[in-house]
C-alpha positions in Angstrom: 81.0 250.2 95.9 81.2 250.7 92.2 84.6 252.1 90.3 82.5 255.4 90.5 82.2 255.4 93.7 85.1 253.7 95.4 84.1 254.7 99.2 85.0 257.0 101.9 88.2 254.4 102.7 89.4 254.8 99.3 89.0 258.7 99.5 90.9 259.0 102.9 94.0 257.0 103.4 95.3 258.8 106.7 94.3 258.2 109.5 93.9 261.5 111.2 92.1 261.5 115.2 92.5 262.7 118.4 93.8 266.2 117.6 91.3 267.9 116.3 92.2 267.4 112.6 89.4 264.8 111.5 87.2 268.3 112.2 89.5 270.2 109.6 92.0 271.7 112.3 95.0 271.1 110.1 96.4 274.5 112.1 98.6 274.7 114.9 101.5 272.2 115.9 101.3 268.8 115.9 103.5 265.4 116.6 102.7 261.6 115.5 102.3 259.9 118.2 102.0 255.6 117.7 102.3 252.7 119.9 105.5 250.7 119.6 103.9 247.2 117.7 106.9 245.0 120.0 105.1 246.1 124.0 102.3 249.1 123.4 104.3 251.5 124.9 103.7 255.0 123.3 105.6 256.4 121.2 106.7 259.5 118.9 108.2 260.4 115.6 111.4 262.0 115.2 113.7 264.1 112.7 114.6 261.7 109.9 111.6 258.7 110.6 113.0 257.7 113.8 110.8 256.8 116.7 111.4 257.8 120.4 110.0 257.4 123.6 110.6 261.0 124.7 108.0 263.8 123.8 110.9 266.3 124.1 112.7 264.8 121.1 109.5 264.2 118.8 109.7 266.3 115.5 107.0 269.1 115.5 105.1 269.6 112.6 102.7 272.2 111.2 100.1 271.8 108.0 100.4 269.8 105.1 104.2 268.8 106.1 102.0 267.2 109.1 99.8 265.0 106.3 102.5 264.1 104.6 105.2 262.4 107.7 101.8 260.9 108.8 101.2 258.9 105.5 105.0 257.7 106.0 104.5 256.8 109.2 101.6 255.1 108.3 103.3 253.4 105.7 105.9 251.7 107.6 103.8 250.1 110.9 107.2 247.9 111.4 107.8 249.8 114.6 104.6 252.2 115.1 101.8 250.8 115.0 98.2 252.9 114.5 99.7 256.5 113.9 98.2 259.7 114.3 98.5 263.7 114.6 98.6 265.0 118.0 98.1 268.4 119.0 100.8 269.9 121.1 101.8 273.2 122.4 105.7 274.3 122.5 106.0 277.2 124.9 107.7 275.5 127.5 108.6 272.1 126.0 106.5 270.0 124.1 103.3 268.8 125.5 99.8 267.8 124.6 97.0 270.6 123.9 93.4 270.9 122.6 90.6 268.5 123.2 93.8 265.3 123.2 95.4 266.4 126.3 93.9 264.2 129.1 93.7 261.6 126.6 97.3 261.7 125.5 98.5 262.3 129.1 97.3 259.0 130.2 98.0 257.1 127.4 101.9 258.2 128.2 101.5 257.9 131.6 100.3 254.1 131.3 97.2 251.9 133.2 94.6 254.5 135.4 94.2 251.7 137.8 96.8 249.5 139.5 100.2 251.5 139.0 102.2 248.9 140.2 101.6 246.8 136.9 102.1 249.6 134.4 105.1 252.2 133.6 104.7 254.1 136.6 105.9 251.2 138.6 109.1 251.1 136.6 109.2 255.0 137.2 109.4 254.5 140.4 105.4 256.5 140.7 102.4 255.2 142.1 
């Protein structure tokens, strides 16, 4: 890579996947959604940079405001570790949409096999 030419990493600094933005779909509501760098466990960005485990209290974001909390997440991986936009719908609460959904769903929802090791056990699910 030549000065010129610095590369397609030096041209996009965001990270942008699994919500349908890395196809230009910039529209419709989003959250950042991470994994907590201390135990995996999913996370999502709040009002004022905080993070939280409950969807409910994330901080839902629309266009370039979206881009921009993204890069600050993405600057400070202390606590949330590989961020990303995630497409969500608000109707009745927030929750995943678009092409995410089932992907997001079980990422919350913790391992697909073996409840009894994963989050559901401590939910009291299996």
């Amino acid at each position: 890579m030549s000065a010129e030419n610095p590369g397609p990493r030096a041209q996009s600094p965001a990270k942008i996947a699994a919500g349908g933005v890395k196809k230009a779909r910039l529209d419709g509501e989003k959250v950042i959604t991470a994994n907590r760098l201390t135990d995996g466990v999913v996370i999502y960005r709040a009002e004022g940079g905080a993070w939280t485990e409950d969807l409910s209290a994330a901080q839902v974001l629309e266009g370039e405001e979206a881009i921009g909390a993204l890069a600050a997440a993405q600057a400070d991986e202390s606590t949330g570790v590989g961020p990303y936009l995630m497409d969500v719908e608000t109707e009745e609460g927030i929750h995943p949409s678009g092409r995410g959904r089932i992907r997001e769903e079980i990422r919350e929802a913790g391992p697909t096999i073996h409840p009894q090791f994963g989050r559901q056990a401590e939910r009291g699910a299996a």
